[in-house]
C-alpha positions in Angstrom: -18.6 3.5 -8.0 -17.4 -0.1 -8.0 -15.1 -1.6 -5.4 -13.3 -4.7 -5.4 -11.4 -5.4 -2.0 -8.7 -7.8 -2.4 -7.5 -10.0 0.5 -4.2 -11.8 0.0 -4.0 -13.9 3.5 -7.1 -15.6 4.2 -10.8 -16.2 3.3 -12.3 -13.3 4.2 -15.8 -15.3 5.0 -14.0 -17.4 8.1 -13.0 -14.1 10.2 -9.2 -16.1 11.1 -7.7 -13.1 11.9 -7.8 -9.0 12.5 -8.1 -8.1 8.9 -10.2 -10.7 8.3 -12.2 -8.6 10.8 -12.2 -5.8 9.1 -13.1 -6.6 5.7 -16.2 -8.1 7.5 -16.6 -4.4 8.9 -16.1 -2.9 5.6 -18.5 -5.1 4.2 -21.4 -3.5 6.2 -21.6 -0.6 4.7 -24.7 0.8 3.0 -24.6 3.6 0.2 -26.7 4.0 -2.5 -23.6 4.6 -5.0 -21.0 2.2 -3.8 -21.3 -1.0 -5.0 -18.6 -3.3 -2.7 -17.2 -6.8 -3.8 -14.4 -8.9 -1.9 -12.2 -11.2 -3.5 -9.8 -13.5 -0.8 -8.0 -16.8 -1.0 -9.8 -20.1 -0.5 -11.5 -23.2 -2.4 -14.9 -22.3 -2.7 -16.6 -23.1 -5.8 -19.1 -20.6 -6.1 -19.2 -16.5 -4.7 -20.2 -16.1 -1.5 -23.3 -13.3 0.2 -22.2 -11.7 3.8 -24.2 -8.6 4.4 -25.4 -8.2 1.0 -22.2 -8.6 -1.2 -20.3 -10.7 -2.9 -17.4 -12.2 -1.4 -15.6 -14.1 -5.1 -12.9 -16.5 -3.6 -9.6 -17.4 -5.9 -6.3 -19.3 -5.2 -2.4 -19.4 -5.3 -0.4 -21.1 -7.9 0.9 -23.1 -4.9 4.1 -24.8 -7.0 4.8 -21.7 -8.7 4.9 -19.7 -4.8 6.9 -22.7 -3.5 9.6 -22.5 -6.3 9.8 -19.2 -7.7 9.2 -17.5 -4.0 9.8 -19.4 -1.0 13.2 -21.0 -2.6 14.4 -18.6 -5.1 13.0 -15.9 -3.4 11.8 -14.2 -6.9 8.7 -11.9 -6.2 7.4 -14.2 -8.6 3.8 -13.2 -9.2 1.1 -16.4 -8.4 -2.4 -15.3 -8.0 -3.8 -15.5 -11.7 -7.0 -16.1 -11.0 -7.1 -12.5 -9.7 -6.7 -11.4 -13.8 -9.9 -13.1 -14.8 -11.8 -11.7 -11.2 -10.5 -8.3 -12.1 -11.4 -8.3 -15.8 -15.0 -9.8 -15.6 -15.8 -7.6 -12.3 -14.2 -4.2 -13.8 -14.1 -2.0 -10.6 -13.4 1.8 -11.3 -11.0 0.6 -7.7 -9.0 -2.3 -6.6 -8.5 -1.9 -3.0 -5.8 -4.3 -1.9 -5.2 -5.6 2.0 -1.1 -6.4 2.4 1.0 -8.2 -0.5 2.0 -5.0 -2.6 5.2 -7.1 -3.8 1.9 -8.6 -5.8 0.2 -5.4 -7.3 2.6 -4.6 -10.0 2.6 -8.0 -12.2 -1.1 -8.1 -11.7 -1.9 -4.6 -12.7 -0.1 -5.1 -15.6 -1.8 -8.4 -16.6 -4.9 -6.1 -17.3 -6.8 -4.5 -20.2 -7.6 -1.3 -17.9 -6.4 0.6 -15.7 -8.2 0.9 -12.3 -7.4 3.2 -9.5 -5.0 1.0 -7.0 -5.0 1.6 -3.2 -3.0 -0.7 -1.2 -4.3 -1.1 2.5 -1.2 -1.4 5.0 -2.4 -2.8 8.4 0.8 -3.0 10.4 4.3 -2.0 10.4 7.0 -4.2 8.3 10.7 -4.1 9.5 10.5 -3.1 5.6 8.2 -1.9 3.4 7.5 -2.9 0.6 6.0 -0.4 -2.4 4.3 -0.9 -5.6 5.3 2.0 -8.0 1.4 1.7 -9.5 0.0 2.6 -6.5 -2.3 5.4 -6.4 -2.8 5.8 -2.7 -1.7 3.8 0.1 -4.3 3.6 3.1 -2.7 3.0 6.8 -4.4 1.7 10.1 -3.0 4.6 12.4 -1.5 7.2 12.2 1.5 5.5 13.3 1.7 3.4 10.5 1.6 6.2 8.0 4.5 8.3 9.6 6.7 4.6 9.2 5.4 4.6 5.4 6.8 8.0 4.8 10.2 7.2 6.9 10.4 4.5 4.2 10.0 6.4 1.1 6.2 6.9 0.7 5.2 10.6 -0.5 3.2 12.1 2.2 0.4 13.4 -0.1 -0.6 10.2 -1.4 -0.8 8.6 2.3 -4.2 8.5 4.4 -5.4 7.0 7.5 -9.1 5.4 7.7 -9.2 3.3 11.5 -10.3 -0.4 12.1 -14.2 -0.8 12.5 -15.2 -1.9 15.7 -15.3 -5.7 15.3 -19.2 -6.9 14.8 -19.0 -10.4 16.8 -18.2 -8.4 20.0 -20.0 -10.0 23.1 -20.2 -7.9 26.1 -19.9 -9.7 29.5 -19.8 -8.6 33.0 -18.6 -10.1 35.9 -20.9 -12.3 37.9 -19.9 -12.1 41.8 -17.5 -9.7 43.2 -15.9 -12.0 45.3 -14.9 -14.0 42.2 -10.9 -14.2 41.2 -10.2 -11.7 38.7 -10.2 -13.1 35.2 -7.3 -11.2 33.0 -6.6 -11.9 28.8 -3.6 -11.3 27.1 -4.0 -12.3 23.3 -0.3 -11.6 21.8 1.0 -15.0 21.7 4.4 -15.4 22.3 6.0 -12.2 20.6 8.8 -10.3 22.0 7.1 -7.2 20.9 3.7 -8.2 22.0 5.4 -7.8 25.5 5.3 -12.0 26.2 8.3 -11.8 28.1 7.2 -9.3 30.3 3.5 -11.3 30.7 5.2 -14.0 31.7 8.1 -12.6 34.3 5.0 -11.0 36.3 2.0 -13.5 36.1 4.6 -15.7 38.0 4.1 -13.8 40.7 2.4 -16.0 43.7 0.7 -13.2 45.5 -2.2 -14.0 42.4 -3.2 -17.1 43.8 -6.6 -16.9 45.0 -7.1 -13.0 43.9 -6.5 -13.4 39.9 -6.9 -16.0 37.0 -4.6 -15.3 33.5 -5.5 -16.7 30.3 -2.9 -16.6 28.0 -4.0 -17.0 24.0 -2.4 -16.1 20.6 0.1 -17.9 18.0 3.5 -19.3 18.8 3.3 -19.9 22.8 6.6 -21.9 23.8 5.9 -25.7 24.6 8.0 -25.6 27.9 6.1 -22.7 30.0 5.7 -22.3 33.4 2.7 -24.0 35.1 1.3 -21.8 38.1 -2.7 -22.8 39.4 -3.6 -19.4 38.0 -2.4 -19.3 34.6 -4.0 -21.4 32.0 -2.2 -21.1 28.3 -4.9 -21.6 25.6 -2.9 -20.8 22.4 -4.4 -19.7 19.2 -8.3 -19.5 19.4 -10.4 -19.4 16.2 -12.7 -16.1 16.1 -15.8 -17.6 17.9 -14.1 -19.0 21.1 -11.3 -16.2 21.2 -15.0 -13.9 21.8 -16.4 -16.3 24.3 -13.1 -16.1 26.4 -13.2 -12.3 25.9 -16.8 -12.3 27.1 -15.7 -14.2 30.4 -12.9 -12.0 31.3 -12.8 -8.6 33.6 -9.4 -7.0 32.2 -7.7 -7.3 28.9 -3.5 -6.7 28.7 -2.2 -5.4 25.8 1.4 -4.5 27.0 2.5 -4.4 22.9 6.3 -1.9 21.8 4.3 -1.4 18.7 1.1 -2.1 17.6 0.1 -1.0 13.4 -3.6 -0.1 15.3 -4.5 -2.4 18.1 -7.5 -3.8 16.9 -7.6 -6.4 20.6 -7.3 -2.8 23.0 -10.8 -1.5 20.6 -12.6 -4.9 21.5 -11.5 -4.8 25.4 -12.9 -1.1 25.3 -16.2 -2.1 23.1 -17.2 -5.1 24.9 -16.8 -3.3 28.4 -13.4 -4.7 29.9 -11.1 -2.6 31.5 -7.6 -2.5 29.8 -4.4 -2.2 31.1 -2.1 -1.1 28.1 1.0 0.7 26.6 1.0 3.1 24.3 3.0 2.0 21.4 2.6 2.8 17.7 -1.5 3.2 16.9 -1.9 2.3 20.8 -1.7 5.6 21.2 -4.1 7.1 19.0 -6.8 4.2 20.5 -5.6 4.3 24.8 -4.5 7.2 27.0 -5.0 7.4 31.0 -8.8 8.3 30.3 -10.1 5.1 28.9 -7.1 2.2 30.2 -4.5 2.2 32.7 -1.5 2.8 31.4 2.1 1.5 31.5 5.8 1.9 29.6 6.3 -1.0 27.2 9.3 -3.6 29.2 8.4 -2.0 32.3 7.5 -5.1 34.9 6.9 -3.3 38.1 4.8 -0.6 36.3 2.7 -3.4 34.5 2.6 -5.7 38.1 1.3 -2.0 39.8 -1.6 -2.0 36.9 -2.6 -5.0 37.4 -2.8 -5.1 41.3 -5.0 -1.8 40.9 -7.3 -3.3 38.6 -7.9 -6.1 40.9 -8.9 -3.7 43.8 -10.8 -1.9 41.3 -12.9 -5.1 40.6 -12.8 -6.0 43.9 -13.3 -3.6 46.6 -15.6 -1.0 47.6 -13.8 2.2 45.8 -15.0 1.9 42.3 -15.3 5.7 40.9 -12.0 5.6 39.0 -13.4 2.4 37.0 -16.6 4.1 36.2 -14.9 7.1 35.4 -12.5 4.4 32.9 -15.5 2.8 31.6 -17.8 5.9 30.9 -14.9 7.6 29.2 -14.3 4.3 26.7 -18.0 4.5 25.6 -17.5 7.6 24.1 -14.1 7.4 23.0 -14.9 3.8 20.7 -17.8 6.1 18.7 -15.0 7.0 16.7 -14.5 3.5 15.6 -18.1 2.5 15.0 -18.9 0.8 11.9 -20.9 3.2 10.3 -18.4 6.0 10.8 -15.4 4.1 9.9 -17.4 3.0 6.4 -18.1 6.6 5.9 -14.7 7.7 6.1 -13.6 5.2 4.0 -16.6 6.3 1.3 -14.9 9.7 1.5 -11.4 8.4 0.2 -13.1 6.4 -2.4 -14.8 9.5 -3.6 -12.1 11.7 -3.2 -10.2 8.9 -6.0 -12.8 9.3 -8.8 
C-alpha cells in the first residue's frame, strides 16, 4: 500500500507550522506494508530523507495563482508539478492536507485514478469540497460535525487526532521562589482569545508574582508595555520549543480551536494549562488535566491564572499533582505510535 501525503502550505521538512508538525508525526511510522511519501511546496532540487522517507518537494505556478486566483479570483488550478509527482510515484492513495478547491483539476490531469482523502485541520467560515473525494479526514471531532453542517455525508467523514509533536522539550521550573513564567501562543486573533489576554495581563497585581510571554502571528505594533509582559511575535519551531521549555503554564483561552495542537504540547512537555474548551479543545482538556475557563470570560480566566500561581508557588500542591498525573495518561492517546496506527487502519479500511 503506497501513500503519497500532499502538503499545499509549506515545506514539510522546515516544521513552520502545526501541520507541518504533523506530517513530521505521520512520517514516523513503521509498518511492513505501508510505504509513505510526502510531497510539499518548496525549491529543493532533489527529494528529501526524514525518518526513512521521501519527502519530493514541487512549486506553484506563482503568475498563474497571482492572476487567475488572487485577482480574478478563479479557482484556477497552479500546482502542475504535482501531475508528474503523482504519475511517476503511482500511490494506490493521495492523501491531501487543506486546498480541496485544488483536488479536482489535479485528479483529473491523471492517467489513474487513486483513492483521494482530503485531510481538514481546522474549521473554515466555509468549506470547501471536492466532489472526487473519497473520504475526508478531520482533526476532532469538532471539525467533523462542522463538515457535515456544511454538506459532507456523514459516512464518508473520520476523525484520526494530531500526533504528539516529536521536538517536545520538557522543562521544569528551577526555584520556587521564581516569578511564574506563563505562554500564550495565539497571536493576535480575536478567536484565539487576544483580547481577553491582553485586558487581564494588564493587571498590576502580576508584578513581581508572574512573567507573560506573548508569541504567535499578527500581534498589533502599538501594545501595551507592562515590566511583566514581553511580546515575542511569531517564533520559528526550534525557539517557539525553547520558550515552551522555560515556561510553568501555557494559556490557551481559544472560542474554537479545529484540535488544539499547542494545549497537547503544554500537557506533553509537563506545563500546567489553563484553557477553554472550544471546538477539539474539548475532546483534548476537561477539569482533570487543565484548569478550565468559558471562552470571553476575564474574571474567570484572571481566577485561573491567580490559582496557578499559588499552585506553583505555595506549599498546597496536591491539586497540581493530581493535574499533572492525570495529563500523562490522558496524552497516550495522542502518542505517535497510536495516532500512526489509527491512521494505518483508515488507509486499510480504503483498499
Amino acid at each position: 500500500m503506497k501513500i503519497l501525503q500532499i502538503q499545499f502550505w509549506g515545506d514539510a521538512c522546515e516544521l513552520t507550522g502545526s501541520v507541518e508538525k504533523v506530517i513530521d508525526g505521520f512520517a514516523r511510522m513503521q509498518f511492513p506494508n505501508v510505504e509513505l511519501v510526502i510531497a510539499s511546496l518548496g525549491v529543493r532540487e532533489n527529494d528529501t530523507v526524514r525518518h526513512g522517507k521521501r519527502y519530493i518537494h514541487f512549486q506553484e505556478s506563482y503568475w498563474q495563482n497571482k492572476i487567475l486566483n488572487k485577482i480574478l479570483r478563479l479557482g484556477a488550478f497552479t500546482f502542475h508539478d504535482l501531475i508528474r509527482i503523482i504519475e511517476v510515484e503511482k500511490p494506490d492513495i493521495v492523501h491531501f492536507h487543506n486546498r480541496p478547491e485544488q483536488v479536482d483539476a489535479l485528479i483529473s490531469k491523471l492517467s489513474y485514478r487513486p483513492v483521494v482523502v482530503i485531510h481538514y485541520h481546522r474549521r473554515f467560515k466555509k468549506f470547501t469540497f471536492a466532489s472526487c473525494a473519497d473520504r475526508l479526514l478531520a482533526v476532532s471531532h469538532a471539525v467533523r460535525d462542522s463538515l457535515i453542517s456544511a454538506g459532507a455525508d456523514p459516512a464518508v467523514v473520520d476523525v484520526v487526532y494530531n500526533p504528539i509533536p516529536c521536538s517536545i522539550v520538557k522543562g521544569s521550573r528551577q526555584h520556587e521562589n521564581d516569578e511564574v513564567v506563563f505562554l500564550y501562543a495565539g497571536g493576535g486573533h480575536r478567536h484565539k482569545g487576544f483580547m481577553e489576554i491582553m485586558e487581564v495581563v494588564g493587571n498590576d497585581c502580576f508584578q513581581g508574582r508572574a512573567k507573560f510571554l506573548i508569541c504567535g502571528p499578527e500581534l498589533p505594533i502599538d501594545l501595551p508595555a507592562y515590566p511583566w509582559v514581553e511580546y515575542l511575535g511569531l517564533l520559528k519551531v526550534d525557539r517557539f520549543q525553547e520558550i515552551l521549555a522555560t515556561a510553568d503554564v501555557v494559556l490557551m483561552p481559544s472560542e474554537h480551536e479545529g484540535f488544539g495542537l499547542v494545549a497537547l504540547e503544554a500537557l506533553a512537555s509537563g506545563k500546567l494549562l489553563i484553557s477553554t474548551r472550544g471546538g477539539g479543545l474539548a475532546e483534548l482538556v476537561d477539569p482533570s488535566v487543565a484548569l478550565i475557563h468559558e471562552f470571553g470570560d476575564t474574571k474567570s480566566m484572571y481566577g485561573k491564572i491567580t490559582e496557578a500561581i499559588d499552585m506553583l508557588t505555595g506549599t498546597n500542591k496536591t491539586h497540581y499533582q493530581y493535574l499533572m498525573k492525570n495529563a500523562e495518561a490522558k496524552i497516550a492517546t495522542f502518542s505517535v505510535e497510536a495516532v500512526n496506527t489509527s491512521l494505518v487502519h483508515f488507509y486499510s479500511s480504503l483498499m
